[in-house]
C-alpha positions in Angstrom: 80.2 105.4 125.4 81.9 105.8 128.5 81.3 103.5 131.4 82.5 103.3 135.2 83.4 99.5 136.2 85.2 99.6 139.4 86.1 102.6 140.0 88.2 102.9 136.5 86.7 104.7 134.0 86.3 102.8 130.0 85.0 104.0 127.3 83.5 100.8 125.1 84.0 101.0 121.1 81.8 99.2 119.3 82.7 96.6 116.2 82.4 99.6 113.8 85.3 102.1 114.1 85.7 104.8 113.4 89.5 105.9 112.3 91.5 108.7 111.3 93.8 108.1 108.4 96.1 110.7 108.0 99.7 111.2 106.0 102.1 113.6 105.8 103.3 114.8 101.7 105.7 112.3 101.8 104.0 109.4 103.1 100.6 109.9 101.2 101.3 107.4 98.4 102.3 105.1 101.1 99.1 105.5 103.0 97.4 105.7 99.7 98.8 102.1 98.8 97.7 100.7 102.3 94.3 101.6 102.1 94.0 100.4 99.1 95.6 97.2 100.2 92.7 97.2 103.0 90.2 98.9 101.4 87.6 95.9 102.5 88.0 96.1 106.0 88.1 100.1 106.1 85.2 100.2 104.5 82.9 98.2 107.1 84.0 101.5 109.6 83.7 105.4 110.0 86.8 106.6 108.3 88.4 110.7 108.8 91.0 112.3 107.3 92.6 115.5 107.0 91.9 117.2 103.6 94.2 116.3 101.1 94.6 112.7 102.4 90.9 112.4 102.7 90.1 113.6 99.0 92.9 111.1 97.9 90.8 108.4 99.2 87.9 108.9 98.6 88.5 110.1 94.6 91.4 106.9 94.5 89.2 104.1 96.5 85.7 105.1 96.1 85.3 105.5 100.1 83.0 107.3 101.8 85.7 109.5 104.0 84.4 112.6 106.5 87.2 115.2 105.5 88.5 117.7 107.5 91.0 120.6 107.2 94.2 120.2 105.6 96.5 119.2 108.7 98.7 122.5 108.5 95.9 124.5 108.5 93.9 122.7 111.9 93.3 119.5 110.5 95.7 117.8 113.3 93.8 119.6 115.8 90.1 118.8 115.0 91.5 114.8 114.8 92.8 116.0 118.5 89.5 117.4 119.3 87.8 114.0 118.1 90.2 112.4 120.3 88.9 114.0 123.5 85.5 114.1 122.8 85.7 110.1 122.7 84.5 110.6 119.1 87.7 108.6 117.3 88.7 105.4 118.1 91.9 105.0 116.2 93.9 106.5 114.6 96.5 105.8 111.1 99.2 108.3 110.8 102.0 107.6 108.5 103.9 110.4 109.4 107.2 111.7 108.0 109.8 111.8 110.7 112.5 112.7 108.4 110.9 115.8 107.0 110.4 119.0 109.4 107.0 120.1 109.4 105.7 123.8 109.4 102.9 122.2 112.3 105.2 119.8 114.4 103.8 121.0 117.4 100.5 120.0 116.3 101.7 116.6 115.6 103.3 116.4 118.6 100.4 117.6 120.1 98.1 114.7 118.0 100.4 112.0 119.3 100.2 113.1 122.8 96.6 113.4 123.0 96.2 109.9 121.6 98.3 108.6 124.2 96.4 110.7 126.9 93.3 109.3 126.2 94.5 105.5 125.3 93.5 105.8 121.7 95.7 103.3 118.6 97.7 105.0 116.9 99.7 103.6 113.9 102.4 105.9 113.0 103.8 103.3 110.1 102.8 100.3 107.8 104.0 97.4 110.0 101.6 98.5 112.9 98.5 99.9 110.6 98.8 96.1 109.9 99.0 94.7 112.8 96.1 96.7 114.0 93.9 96.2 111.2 94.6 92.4 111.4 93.9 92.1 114.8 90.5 90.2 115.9 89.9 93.7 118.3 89.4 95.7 115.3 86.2 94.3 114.4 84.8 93.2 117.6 83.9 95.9 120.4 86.3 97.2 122.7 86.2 98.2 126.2 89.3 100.6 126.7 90.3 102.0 130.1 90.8 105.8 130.6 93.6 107.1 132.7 91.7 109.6 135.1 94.8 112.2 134.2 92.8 114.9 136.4 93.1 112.9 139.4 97.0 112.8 138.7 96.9 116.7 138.1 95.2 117.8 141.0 95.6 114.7 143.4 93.4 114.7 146.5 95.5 115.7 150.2 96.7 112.9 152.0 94.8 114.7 154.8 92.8 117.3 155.5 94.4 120.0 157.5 91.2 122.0 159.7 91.5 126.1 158.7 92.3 127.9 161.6 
């Protein structure tokens, strides 16, 4: 839901989450073990995931998990999509920094929209724990939106009269 308090505008998520776990090939088992490691929190919230990471948790932790495509093939982008429709509210990506990736620039584009729109995002195990741990992840949350389209197409200082 997204409000207007002061002229800043917040969207407010509620107690129940919903999250998008994703996990590169390398980082899957990794992921894997973390989720199983919180498996009773993530279960009180709307979990996503990208195909192969989604079926891996469902099958391995006997979650209810929306899938969607495999990352390389759009997966990255429909979390994106998510992002900006204020449908996500975080979002777990153990992601493989070391290992190039045929869809990098739908990573990087993931990451960047999730910063655009002030959405968590864990990209490791030390701050997937610190953000599942934390009191905010079960209570609701009023986060503030960055109007981005003011800073695009800022209004004139002035208006200048047409001849």
């Amino acid at each position: 839901m997204n409000t207007n308090v002061e002229g800043v505008d917040h969207s407010i998520m509620q107690s129940g989450k919903r999250v998008a776990l994703v996990a590169h090939d390398h980082r899957k088992q990794d992921l894997l073990d973390w989720a199983r490691f919180n498996r009773d929190v993530l279960e009180q919230h709307d979990l996503y995931a990208t195909g192969t990471t989604g079926g891996m948790l469902a099958d391995a932790l006997d979650l209810n998990v929306t899938r969607l495509q495999s990352g390389p093939l759009g997966g990255d982008q429909q979390i994106g999509a998510l992002i900006a429709q204020g449908d996500l509210d975080l979002v777990i990506f153990f992601w493989d920094p070391l290992q190039a990736q045929p869809h990098d620039v739908d990573v990087k584009a993931l990451l960047r929209i999730a910063v655009v729109y002030n959405v968590p995002i864990a990209c490791n195990r030390a701050s997937a724990d610190f953000m599942v741990s934390s009191p905010l992840f079960s209570e609701p949350y009023r986060r503030e939106l960055i109007d981005y389209e003011r800073r695009i197409h800022p209004a004139p200082d002035h208006a200048v009269p047409l001849p």
